[in-house]
C-alpha positions in Angstrom: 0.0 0.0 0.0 1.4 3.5 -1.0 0.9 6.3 2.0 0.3 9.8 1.7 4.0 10.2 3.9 6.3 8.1 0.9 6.1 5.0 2.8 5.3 1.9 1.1 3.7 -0.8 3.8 3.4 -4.6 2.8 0.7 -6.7 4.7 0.4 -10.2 4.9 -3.1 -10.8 3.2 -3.7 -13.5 5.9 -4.8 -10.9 9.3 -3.9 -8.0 7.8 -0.5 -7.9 9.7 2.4 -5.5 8.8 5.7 -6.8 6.8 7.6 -3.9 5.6 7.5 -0.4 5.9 9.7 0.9 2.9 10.8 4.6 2.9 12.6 6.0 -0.2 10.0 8.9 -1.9 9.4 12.8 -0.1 5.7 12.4 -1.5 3.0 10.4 -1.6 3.0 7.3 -2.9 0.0 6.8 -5.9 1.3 3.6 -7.5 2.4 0.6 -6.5 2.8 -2.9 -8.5 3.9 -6.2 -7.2 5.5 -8.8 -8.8 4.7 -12.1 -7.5 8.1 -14.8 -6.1 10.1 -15.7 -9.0 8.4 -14.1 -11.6 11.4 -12.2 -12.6 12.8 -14.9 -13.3 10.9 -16.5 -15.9 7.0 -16.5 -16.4 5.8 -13.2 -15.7 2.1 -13.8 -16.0 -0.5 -14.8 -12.7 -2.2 -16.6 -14.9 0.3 -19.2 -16.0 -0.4 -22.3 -17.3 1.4 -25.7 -18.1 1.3 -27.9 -21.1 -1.2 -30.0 -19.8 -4.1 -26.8 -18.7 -3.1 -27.1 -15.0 -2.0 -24.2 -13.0 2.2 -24.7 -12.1 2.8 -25.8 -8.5 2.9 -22.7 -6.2 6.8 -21.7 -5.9 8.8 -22.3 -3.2 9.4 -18.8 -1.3 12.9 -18.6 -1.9 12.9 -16.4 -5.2 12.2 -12.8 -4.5 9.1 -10.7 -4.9 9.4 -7.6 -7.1 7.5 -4.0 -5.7 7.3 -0.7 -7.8 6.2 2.2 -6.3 5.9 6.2 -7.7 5.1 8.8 -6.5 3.7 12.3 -6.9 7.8 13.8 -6.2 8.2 12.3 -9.6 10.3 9.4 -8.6 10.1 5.6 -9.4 11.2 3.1 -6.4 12.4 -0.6 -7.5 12.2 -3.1 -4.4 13.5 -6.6 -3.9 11.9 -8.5 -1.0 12.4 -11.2 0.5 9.9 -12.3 2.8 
C-alpha cells in the first residue's frame, strides 16, 4: 500500500499484519505494482499455465518478490523483498 507520507507498507493478506515499511520517496505514494516470487525470473504472468491446462505448482518462497512504487515527487522506487 502507497501512504500519503512516501512510505510503502506490505501486509500479509492472511490478518492484515504488517511486513515492511519501505521509505525512499518525499511524497505520496499513488502507484504501487507487485510482482509475484520468481516471476522475474521466468514466467511473468499470474495466470500461467502448463502444457497440460493445470496451474504450475505454487513456488517455493525462496525467489524474490518484485514491488514498484511512484510517487507524486516524480520518482520511481524498485524493491526486492524477500519475505
Amino acid at each position: 500500500a502507497g501512504g500519503w507520507d512516501g512510505a510503502v507498507r506490505v501486509f500479509a493478506w492472511k490478518g492484515g499484519r504488517a511486513l515492511v515499511r519501505l521509505r525512499y520517496h518525499s511524497d505520496a505514494v499513488s502507484e504501487v505494482a507487485f510482482l509475484p516470487d520468481g516471476a522475474a525470473e521466468g514466467d511473468v504472468s499470474s495466470d500461467a499455465h502448463d502444457d497440460d491446462g493445470e496451474a504450475p505448482p505454487p513456488r517455493d518462497g525462496h525467489a524474490p518478490t518484485m514491488l514498484a512504487s511512484g510517487s507524486r515527487d516524480g520518482t520511481v522506487a524498485l524493491w526486492t523483498l524477500r519475505l
